[in-house]
N, C-alpha and C positions, 0 to 999 in steps of 0.2 A: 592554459596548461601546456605544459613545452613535453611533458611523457605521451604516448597513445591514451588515448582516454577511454576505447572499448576491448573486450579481452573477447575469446575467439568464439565463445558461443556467439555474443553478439555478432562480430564480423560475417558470422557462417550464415548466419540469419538472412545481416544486411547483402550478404553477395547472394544467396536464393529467392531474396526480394529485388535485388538489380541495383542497390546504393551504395552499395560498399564503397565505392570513389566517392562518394560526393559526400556522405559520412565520413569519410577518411581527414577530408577537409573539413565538414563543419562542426565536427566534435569538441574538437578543441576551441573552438569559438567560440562555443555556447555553453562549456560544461569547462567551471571555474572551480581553482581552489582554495576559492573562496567566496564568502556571499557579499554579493553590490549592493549597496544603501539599501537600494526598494525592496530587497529579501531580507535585507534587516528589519527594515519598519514594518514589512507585511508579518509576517513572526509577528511581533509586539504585539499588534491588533486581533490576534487570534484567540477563541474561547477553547479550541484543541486542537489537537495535532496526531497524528496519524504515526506510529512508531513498528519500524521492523527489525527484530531480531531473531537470535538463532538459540537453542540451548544447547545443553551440553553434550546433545546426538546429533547435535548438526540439524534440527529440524525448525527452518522457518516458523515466525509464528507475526501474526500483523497484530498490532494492539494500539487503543486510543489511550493518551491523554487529556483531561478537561480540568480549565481552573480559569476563573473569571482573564478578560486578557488583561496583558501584562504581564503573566504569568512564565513566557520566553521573549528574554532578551540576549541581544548579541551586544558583548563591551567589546568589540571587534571583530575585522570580519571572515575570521579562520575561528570564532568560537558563538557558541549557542547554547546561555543559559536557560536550563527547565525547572522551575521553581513550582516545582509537584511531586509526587507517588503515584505510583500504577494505580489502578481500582481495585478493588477487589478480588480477586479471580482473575486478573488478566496475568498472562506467561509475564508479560516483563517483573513480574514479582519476583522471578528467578531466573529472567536473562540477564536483567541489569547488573553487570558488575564490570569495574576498573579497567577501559581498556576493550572492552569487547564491541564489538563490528555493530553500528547503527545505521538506519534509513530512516528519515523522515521525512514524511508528508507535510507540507504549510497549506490548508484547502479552506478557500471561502466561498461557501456552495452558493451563495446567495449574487454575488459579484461574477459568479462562476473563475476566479481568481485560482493558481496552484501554484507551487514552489517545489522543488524537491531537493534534498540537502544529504548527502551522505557523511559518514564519517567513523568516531570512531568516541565512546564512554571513555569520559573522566571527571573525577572530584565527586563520585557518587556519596553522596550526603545523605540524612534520614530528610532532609528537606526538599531533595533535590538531586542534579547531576547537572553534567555541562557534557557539549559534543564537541569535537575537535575537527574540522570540517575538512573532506576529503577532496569531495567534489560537488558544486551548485548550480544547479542549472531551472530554470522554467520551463513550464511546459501549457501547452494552448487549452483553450478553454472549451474543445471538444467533449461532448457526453456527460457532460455534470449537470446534473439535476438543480435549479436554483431554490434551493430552500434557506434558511437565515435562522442558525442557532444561539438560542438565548443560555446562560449559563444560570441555573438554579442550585441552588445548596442543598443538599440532599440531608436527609433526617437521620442519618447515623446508626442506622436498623443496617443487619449485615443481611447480603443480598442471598439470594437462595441461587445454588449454583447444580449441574444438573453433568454429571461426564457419564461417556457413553461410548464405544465402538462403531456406535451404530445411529446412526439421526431419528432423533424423538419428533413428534407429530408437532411441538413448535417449532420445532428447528426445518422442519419441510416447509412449514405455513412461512416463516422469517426468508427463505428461501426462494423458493415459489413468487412471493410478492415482490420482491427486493427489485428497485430497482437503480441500487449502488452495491457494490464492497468495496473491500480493497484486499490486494494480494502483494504479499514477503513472500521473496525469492534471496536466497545468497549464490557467491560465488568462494569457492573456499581458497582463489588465489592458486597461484603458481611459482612455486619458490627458487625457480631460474630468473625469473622478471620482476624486481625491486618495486615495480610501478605497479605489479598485478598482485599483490598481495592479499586481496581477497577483500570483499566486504557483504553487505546487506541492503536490500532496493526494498522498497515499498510503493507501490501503486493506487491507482485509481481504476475500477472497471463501471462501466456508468451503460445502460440501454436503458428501453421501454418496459414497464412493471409486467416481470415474467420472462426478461431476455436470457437466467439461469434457467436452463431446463437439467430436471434432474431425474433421473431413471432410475426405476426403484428406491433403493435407500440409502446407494452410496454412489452413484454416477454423474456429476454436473459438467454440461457442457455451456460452454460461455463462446459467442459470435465476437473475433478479434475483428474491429473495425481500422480502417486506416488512421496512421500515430504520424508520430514525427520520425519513425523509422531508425529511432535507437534501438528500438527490441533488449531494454534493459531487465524487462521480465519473462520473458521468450529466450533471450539468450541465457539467463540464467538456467532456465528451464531446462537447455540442449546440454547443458553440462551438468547438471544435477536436479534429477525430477521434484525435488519435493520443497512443498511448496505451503503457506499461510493464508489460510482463507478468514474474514474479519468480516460480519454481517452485524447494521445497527438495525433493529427495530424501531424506525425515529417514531413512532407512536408510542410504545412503553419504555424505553432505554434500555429495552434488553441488548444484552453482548453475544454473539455466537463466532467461538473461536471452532476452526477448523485446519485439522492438518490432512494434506492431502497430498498425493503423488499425483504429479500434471505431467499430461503430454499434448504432443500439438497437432492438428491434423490439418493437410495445407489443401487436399483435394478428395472428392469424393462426394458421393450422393448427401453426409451427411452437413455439407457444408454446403450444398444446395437451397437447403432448410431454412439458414437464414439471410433475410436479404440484408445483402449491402456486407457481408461479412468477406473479408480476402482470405482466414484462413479460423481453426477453432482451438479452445482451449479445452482441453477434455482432463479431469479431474478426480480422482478416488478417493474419497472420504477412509482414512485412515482413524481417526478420533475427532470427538466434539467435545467441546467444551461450554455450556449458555449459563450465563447472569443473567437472571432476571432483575429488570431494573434499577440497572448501577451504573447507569450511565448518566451524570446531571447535567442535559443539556433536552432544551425542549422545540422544537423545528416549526417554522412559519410553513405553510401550505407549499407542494411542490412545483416547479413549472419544467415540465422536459425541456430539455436539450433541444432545439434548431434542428443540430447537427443529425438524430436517432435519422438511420434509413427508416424510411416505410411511415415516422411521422405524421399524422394529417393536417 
């Protein structure tokens, strides 16, 4: 990419982590505007996909797609066909429209495999949509849990969905045990700079079962372990708190959407707490959102991460 490829949260990040120079240079080397063969063909092979968007208050929201693979193909490599619909309950029911700021996730937990694809909805169909790709880049196979999802067809019974202000006693349990989510972050752009026009990230957050810890009924903090030092959800975070929390139950296929106001905390006794953590994600449950069992994909046994500090 011949434009900057991070915008100033990220920058402010990478310069109070000490890489700003060396991210200056490898941003653009590694974060394409477009995707290479092998993020072509990984796509393909996928049973879901990991999607972030925003609605119409501006508030992040993370959401899965699942359809046997095959189901996303790229006919080049500036586009990425999605040959599905949301689930049930999940927000992209009413983010999805013509045009509007996407991130998506390509994650093979079993491979420990990741891909990440930014861009931008178009050709939204009752069958489908297509992304128009902003930016692509990889990311290493740190904190993913190896498990290996099978895509089943689900019985056609509408799923029982559960909203709330406040987190219900599954939504602690899904919680509590989790030891994946993922989190949407936007940047709503900067209309002096043609290149920074704003988009939607979607992430991975991956530790040891229990690494959310969450304080009372609305508090989650999360231990940020060492990345590849884009801080593309940290940075978003510095410029705009709020933020899409995505929790899978891979034992029932429950969904737990979560909107939340994040902030980051770099030093302090409570970042003591966890080890091997350089700085913490701190989290306010704003609203929940849970499906029970609308998720059709069913997970092979877990094996942690290498990488988890504190491992044995």
């Amino acid at each position: 990419m011949t434009s900057p490829v991070f915008h100033e949260g990220e920058r402010a990040l990478q310069a109070r982590a000490g890489v700003e120079a060396r991210m200056t240079q490898l941003g653009p080397r590694v974060i394409r505007d477009f995707m290479p063969e092998q993020h072509r063909e990984f796509f393909a092979q996928l049973p879901f996909v990991i999607a972030g968007t925003v609605d119409a208050q501006g508030q992040p929201w993370a959401s899965v797609l699942a359809r046997p693979p095959g189901f996303l193909h790229s006919p080049h490599p500036q586009r990425l066909d999605v040959k599905t619909t949301p689930l049930p309950g999940d927000p992209l029911e009413v983010t999805l429209a013509e045009g509007a700021p996407i991130g998506l996730l390509g994650l093979e937990p079993h491979t420990r495999r990741r891909n990440r694809m930014n861009g931008s909805v178009r050709h939204v169909k009752a069958s489908g949509f297509s992304v128009e790709v902003s930016q692509s880049f990889g990311n290493c196979p740190k904190y993913i849990q190896a498990r290996e999802p099978v895509y089943l067809q689900g019985d056609g019974a509408a799923p029982v969905m559960h909203e709330s202000r406040q987190l219900d006693e599954a939504a602690r349990r899904i919680i509590t045990a989790a030891d994946t989510f993922f989190i949407a972050t936007a940047y709503a752009g900067d209309s002096a700079k043609a290149w920074h026009a704003g988009g939607v990230d979607v992430s991975h957050r991956g530790g040891k079962p229990g690494f959310v810890q969450l304080d009372g009924n609305a508090v989650l903090t999360v231990p940020d372990y060492v990345g590849n030092y884009f801080f593309n959800t940290l940075g978003n975070i510095a410029v705009d708190p709020r933020a899409g929390l995505l929790f899978i139950d891979f034992e029932k296929g429950d969904l737990l959407y979560l909107a939340v106001a994040a902030s980051i905390i770099w030093d302090g006794p409570d970042l003591r707490e966890f080890e091997g953590a350089q700085r913490l994600l701190r989290t306010q449950v704003l609203s929940m959102r849970r499906v029970e069992g609308v998720l059709p994909l069913r997970w092979g046994p877990a094996e942690l991460s290498p990488y988890l500090p504190g491992r044995d």
